[in-house]
MMTF fields as JSON, N, C-alpha, C and O atoms, coordinates in Angstrom:
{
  "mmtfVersion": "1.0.0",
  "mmtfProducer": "UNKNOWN",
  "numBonds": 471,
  "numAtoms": 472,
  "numGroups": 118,
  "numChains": 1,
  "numModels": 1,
  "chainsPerModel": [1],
  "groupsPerChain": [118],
  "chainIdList": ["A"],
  "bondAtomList": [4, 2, 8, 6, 12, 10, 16, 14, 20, 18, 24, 22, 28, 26, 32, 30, 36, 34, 40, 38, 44, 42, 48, 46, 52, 50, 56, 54, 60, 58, 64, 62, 68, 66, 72, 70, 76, 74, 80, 78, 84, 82, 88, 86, 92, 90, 96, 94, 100, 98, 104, 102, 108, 106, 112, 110, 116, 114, 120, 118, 124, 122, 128, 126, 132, 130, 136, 134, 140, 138, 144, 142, 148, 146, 152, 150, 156, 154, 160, 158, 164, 162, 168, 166, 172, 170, 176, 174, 180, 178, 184, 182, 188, 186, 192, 190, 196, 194, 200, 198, 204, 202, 208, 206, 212, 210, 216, 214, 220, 218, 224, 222, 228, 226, 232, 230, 236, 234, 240, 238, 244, 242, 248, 246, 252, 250, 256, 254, 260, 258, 264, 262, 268, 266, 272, 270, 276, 274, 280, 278, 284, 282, 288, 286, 292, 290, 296, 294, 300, 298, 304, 302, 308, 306, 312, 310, 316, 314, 320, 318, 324, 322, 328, 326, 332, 330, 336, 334, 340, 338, 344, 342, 348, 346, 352, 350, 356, 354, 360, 358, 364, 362, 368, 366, 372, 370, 376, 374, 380, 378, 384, 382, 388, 386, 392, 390, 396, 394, 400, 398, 404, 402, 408, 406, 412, 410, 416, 414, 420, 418, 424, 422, 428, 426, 432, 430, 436, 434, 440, 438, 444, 442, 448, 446, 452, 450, 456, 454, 460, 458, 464, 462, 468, 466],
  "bondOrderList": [1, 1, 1, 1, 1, 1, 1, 1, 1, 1, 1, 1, 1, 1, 1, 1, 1, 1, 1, 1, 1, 1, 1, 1, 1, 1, 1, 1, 1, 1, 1, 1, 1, 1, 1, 1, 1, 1, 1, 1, 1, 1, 1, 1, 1, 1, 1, 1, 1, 1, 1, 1, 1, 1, 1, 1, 1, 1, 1, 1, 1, 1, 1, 1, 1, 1, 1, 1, 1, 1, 1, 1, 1, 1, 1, 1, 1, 1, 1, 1, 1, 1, 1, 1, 1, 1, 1, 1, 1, 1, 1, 1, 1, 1, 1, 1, 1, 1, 1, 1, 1, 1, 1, 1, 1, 1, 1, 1, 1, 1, 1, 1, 1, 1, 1, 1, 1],
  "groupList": [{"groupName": "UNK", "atomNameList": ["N", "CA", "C", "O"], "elementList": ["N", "C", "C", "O"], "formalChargeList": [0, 0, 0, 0], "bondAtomList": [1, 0, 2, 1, 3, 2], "bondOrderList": [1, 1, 2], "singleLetterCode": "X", "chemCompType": "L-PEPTIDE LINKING"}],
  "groupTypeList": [0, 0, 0, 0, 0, 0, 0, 0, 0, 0, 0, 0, 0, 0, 0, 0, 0, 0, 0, 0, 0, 0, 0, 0, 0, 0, 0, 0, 0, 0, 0, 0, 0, 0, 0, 0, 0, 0, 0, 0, 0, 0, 0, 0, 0, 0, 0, 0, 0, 0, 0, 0, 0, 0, 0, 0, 0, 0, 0, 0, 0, 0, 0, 0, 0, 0, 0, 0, 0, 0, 0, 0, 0, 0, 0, 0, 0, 0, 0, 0, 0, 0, 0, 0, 0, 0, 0, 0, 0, 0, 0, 0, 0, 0, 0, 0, 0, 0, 0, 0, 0, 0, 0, 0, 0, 0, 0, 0, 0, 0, 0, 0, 0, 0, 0, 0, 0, 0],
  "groupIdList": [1, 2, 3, 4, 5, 6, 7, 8, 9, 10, 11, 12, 13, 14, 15, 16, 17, 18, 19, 20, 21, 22, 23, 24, 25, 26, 27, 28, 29, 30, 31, 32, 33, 34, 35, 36, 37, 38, 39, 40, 41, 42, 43, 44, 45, 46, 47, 48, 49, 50, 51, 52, 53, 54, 55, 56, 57, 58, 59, 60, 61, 62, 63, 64, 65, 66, 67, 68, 69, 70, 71, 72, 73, 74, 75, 76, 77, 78, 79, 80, 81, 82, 83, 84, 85, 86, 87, 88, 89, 90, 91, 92, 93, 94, 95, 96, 97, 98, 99, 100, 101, 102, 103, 104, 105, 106, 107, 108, 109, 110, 111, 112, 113, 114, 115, 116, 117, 118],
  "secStructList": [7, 2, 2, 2, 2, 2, 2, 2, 2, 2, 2, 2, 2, 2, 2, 2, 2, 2, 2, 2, 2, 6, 1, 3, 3, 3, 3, 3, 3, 3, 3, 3, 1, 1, 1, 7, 5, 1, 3, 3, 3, 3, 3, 3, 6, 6, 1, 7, 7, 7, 7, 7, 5, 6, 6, 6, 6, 7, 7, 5, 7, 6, 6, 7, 5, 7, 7, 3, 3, 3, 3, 7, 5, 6, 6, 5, 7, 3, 3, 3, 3, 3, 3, 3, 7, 4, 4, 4, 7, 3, 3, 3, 3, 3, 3, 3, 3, 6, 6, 6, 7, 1, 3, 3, 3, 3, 3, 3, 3, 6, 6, 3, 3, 3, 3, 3, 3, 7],
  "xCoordList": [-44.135, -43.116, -41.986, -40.785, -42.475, -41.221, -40.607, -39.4, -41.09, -40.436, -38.932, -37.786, -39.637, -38.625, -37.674, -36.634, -37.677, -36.23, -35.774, -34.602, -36.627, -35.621, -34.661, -33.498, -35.201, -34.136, -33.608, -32.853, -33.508, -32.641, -31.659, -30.595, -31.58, -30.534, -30.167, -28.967, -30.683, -29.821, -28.909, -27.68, -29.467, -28.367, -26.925, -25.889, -27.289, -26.245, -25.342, -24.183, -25.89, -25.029, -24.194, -23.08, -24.856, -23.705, -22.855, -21.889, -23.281, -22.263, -21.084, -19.979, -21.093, -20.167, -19.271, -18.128, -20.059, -19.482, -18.952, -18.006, -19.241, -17.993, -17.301, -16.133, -17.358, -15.634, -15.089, -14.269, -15.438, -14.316, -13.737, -12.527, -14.542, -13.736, -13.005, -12.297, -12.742, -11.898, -10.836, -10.38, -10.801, -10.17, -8.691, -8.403, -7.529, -6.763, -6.283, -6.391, -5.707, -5.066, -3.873, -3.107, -3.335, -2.227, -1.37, -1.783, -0.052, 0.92, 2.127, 2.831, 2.696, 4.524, 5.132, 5.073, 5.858, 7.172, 8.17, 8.434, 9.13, 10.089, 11.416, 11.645, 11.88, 13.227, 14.395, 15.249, 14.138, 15.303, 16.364, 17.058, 16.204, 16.807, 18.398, 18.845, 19.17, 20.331, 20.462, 21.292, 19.726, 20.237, 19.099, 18.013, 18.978, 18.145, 17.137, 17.349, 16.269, 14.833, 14.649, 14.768, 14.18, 14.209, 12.638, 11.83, 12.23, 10.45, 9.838, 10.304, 9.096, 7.635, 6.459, 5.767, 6.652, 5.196, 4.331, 4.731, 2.883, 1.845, 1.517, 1.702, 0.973, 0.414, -0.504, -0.214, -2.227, -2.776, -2.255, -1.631, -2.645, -1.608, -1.683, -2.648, -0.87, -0.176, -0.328, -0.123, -0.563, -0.404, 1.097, 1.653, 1.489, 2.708, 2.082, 2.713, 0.85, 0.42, 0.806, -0.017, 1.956, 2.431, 2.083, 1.93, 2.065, 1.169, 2.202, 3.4, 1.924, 2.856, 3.776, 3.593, 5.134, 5.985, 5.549, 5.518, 5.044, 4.964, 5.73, 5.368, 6.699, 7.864, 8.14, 9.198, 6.956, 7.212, 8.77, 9.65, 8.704, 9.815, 10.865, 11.344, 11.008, 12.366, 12.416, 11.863, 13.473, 14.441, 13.852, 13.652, 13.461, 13.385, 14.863, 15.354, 15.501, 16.923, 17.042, 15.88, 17.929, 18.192, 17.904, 18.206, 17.338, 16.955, 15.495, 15.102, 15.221, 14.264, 12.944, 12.932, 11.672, 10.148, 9.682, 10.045, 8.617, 7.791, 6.764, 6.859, 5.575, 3.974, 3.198, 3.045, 2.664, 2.385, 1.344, 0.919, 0.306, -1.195, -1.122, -0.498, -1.674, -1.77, -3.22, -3.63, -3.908, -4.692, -5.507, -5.204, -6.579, -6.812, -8.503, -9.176, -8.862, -10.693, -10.801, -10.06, -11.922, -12.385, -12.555, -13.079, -12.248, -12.46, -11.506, -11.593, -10.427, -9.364, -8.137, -7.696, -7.683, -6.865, -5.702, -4.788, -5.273, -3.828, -3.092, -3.723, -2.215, -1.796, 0.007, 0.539, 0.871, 2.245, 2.712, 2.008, 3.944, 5.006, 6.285, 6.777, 6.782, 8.197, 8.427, 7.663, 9.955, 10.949, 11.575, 11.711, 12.523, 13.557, 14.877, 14.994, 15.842, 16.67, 17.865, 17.502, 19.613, 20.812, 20.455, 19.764, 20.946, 21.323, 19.956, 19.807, 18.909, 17.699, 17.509, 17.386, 17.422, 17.336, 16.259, 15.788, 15.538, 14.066, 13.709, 14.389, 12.511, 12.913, 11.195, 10.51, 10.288, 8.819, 9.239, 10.316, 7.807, 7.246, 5.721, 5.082, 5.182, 3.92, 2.851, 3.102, 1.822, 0.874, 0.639, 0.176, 0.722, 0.555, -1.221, -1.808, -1.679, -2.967, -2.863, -2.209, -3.118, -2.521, -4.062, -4.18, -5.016, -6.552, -6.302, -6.73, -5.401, -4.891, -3.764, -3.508, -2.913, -1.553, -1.514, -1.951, -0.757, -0.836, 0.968, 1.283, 1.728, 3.06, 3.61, 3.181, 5.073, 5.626, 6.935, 7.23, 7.968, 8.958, 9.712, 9.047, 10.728, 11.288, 12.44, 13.053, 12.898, 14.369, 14.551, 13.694, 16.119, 16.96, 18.057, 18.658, 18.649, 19.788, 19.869, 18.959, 21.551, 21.482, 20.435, 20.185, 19.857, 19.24, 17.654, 16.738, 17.537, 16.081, 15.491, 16.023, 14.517, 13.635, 12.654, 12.318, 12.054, 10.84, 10.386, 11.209, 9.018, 8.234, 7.752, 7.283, 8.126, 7.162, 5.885, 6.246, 4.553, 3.423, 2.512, 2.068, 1.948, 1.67, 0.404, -0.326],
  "yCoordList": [-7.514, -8.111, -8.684, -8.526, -9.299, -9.979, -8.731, -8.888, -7.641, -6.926, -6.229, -5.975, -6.142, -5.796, -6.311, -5.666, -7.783, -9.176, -8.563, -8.47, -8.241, -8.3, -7.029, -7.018, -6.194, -4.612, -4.798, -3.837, -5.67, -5.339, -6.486, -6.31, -7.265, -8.193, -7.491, -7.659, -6.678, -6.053, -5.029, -5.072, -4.433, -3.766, -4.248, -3.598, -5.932, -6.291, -6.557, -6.283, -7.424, -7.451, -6.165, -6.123, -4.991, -3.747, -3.32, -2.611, -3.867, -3.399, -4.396, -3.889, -5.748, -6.604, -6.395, -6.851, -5.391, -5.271, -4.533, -4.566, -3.329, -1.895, -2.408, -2.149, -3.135, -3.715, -4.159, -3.408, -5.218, -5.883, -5.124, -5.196, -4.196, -3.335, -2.391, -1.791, -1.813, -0.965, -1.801, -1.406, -3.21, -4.122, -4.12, -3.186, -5.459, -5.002, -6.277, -7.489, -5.519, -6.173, -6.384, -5.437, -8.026, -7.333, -7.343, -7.922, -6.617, -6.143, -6.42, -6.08, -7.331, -7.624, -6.367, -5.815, -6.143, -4.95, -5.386, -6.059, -5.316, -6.09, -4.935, -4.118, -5.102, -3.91, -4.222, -5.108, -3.189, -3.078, -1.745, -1.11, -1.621, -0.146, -0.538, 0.314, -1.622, -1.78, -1.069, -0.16, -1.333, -1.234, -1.662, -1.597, -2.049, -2.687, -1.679, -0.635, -2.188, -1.112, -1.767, -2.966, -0.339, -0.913, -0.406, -1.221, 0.564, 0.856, 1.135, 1.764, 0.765, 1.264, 1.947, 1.419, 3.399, 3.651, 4.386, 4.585, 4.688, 4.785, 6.179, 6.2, 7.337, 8.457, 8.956, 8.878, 9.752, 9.561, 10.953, 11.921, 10.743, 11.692, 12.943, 13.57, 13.337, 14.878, 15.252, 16.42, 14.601, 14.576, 14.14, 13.212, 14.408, 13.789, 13.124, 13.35, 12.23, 11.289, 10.119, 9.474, 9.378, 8.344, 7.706, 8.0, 6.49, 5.364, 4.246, 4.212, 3.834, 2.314, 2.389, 2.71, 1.86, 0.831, -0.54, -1.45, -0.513, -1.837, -3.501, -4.676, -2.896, -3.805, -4.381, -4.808, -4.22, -4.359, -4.948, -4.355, -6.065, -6.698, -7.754, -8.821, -7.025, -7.229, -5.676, -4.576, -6.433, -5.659, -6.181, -7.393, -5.206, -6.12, -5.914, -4.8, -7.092, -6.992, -6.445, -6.457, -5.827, -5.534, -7.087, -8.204, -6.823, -8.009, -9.488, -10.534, -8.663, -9.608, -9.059, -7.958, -9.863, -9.617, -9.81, -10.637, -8.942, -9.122, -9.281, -8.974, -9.886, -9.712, -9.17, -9.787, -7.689, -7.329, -7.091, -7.295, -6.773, -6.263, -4.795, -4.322, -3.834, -3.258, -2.181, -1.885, -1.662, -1.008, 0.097, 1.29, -0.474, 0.695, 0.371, -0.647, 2.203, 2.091, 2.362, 3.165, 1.684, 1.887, 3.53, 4.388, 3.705, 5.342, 6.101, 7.3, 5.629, 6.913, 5.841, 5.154, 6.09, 4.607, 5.201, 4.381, 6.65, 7.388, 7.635, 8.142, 7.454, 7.07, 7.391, 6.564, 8.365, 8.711, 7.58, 7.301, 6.868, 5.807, 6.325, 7.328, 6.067, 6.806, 5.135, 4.363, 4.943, 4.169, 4.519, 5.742, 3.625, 4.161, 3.366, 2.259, 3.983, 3.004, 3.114, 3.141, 3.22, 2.965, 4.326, 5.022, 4.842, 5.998, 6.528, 7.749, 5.723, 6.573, 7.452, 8.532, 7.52, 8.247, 8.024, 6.906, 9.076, 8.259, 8.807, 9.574, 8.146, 8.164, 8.507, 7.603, 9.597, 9.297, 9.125, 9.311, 8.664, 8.328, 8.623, 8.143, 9.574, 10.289, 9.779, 9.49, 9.7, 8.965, 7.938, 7.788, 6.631, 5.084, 5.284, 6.249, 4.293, 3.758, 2.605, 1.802, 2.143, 0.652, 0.03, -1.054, 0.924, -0.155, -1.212, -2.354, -0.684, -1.594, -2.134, -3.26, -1.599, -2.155, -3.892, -4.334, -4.503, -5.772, -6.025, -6.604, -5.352, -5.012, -3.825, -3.039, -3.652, -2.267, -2.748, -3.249, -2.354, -2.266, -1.414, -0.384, -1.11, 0.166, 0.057, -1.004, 1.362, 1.12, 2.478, 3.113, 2.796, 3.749, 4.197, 3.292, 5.789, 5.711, 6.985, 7.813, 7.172, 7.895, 8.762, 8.24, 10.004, 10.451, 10.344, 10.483, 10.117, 9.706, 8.513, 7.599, 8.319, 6.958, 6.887, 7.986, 5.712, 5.77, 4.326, 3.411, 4.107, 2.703, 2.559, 3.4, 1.021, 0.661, -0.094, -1.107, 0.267, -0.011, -0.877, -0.268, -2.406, -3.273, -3.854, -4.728],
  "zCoordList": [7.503, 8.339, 7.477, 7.697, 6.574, 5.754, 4.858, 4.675, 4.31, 4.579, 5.241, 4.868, 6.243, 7.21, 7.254, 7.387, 7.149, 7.038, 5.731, 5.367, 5.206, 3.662, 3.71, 3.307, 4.151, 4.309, 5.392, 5.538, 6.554, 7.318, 6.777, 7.37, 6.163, 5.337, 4.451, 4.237, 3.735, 2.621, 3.72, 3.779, 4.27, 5.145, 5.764, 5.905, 6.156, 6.381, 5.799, 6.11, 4.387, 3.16, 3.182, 3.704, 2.519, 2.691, 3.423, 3.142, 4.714, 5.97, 5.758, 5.952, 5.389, 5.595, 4.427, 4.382, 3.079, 1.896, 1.812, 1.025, 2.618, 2.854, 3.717, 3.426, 4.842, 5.574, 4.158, 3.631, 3.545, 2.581, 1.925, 1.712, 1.452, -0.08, 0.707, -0.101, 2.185, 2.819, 4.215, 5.288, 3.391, 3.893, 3.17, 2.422, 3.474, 3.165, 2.176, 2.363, 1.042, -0.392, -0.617, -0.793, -0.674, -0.898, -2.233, -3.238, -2.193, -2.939, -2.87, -1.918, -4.26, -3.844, -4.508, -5.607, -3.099, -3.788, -3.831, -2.834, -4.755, -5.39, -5.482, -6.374, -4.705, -4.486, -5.412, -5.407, -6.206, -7.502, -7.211, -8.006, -5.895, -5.615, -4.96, -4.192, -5.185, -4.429, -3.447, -3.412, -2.549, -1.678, -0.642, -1.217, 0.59, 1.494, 2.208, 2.825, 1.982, 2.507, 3.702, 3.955, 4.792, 6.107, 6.06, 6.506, 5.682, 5.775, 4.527, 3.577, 4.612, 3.17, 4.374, 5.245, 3.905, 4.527, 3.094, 1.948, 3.812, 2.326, 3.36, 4.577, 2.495, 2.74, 1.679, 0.485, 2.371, 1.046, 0.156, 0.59, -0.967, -1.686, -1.685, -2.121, -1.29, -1.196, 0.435, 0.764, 1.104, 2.587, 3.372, 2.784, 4.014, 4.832, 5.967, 6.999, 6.17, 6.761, 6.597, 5.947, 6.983, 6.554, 8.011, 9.197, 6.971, 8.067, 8.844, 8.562, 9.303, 9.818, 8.603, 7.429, 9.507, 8.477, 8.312, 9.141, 6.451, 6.368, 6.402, 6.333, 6.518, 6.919, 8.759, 9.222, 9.414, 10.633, 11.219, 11.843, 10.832, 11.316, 10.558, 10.94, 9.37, 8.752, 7.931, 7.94, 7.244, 5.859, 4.691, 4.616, 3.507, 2.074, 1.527, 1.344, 1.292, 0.973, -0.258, -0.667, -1.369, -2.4, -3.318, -2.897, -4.469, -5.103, -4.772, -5.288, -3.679, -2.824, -3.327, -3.878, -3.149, -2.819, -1.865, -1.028, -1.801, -0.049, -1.039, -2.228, -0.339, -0.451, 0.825, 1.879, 0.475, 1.723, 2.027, 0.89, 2.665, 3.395, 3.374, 4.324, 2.403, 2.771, 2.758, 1.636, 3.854, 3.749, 3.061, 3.033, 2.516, 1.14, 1.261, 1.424, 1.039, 0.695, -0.283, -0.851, -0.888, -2.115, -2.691, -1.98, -3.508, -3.69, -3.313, -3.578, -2.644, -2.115, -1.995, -1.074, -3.831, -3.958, -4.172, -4.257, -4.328, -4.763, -3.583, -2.655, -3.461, -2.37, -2.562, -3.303, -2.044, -2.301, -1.359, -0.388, -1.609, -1.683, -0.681, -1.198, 0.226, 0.962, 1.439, 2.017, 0.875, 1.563, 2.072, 2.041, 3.019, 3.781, 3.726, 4.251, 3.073, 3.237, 4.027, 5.203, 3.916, 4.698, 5.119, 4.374, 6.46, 6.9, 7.024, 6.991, 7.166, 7.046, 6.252, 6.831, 5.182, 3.513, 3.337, 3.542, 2.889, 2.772, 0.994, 0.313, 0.639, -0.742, -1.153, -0.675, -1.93, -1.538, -3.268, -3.835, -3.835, -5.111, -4.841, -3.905, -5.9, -5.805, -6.767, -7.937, -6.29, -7.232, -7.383, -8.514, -6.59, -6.905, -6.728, -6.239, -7.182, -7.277, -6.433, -7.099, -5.454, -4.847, -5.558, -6.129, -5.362, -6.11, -6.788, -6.625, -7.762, -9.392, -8.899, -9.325, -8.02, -8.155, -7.371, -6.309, -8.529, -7.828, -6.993, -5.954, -7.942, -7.713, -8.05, -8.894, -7.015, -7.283, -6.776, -5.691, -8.29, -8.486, -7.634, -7.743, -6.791, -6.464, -6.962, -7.082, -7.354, -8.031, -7.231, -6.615, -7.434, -7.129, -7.902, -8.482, -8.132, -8.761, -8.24, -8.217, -7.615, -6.934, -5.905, -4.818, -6.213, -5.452, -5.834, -5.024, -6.983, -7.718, -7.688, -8.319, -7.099, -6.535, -7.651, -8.092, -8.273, -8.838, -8.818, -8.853, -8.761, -8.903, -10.637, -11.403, -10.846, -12.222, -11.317, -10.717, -11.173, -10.887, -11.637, -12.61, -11.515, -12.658, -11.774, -12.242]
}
């Protein structure tokens, strides 16, 4: 019988431990791209599954930081990057890791977008 308590507690432990680790982390993105971002969406990589705008309800202004929530499972941490900025321009960056990433730079110049990832 005691047994039984003991594996069905370890079970729970794990269950409550895979929500956390496919829970959500977050990340300041720090817009170095002059010019004002109206969306950040995440897609996993090499998919055009882009998810919510993480920006629900503002702008990250040029020169500004957000700290944001964003959704990530353990194990499937690569993840391609698309902003959006004036005129609806949208801008992707391929390959982030959000696992590791604690911040992400976005910059812009002319038509070439890229993140420094830290």
């Amino acid at each position: 019988m005691r047994t039984w308590f003991i594996a069905l507690f370890l079970v729970l432990v794990l269950a409550v431990a895979g929500q956390a680790l496919a829970a959500e982390k977050s990340i300041l993105f720090v817009n170095g791209a002059n010019v004002d971002i109206k969306g950040i969406h995440l897609a996993p990589a090499g998919t055009t599954q882009w998810g919510p705008n993480l920006l629900t309800k503002w702008k990250l202004r040029d020169g500004r930081k957000i700290k944001i929530a964003v959704p990530h499972d353990q194990g499937d941490c690569q993840f391609d990057l698309k902003y959006v900025g004036p005129r609806k321009m949208a801008y992707i960056i391929s390959g982030i890791d959000i696992c590791k990433a604690v911040e992400i730079d976005l910059f812009l110049k002319g038509d070439q977008a890229w993140a420094n990832v830290k």
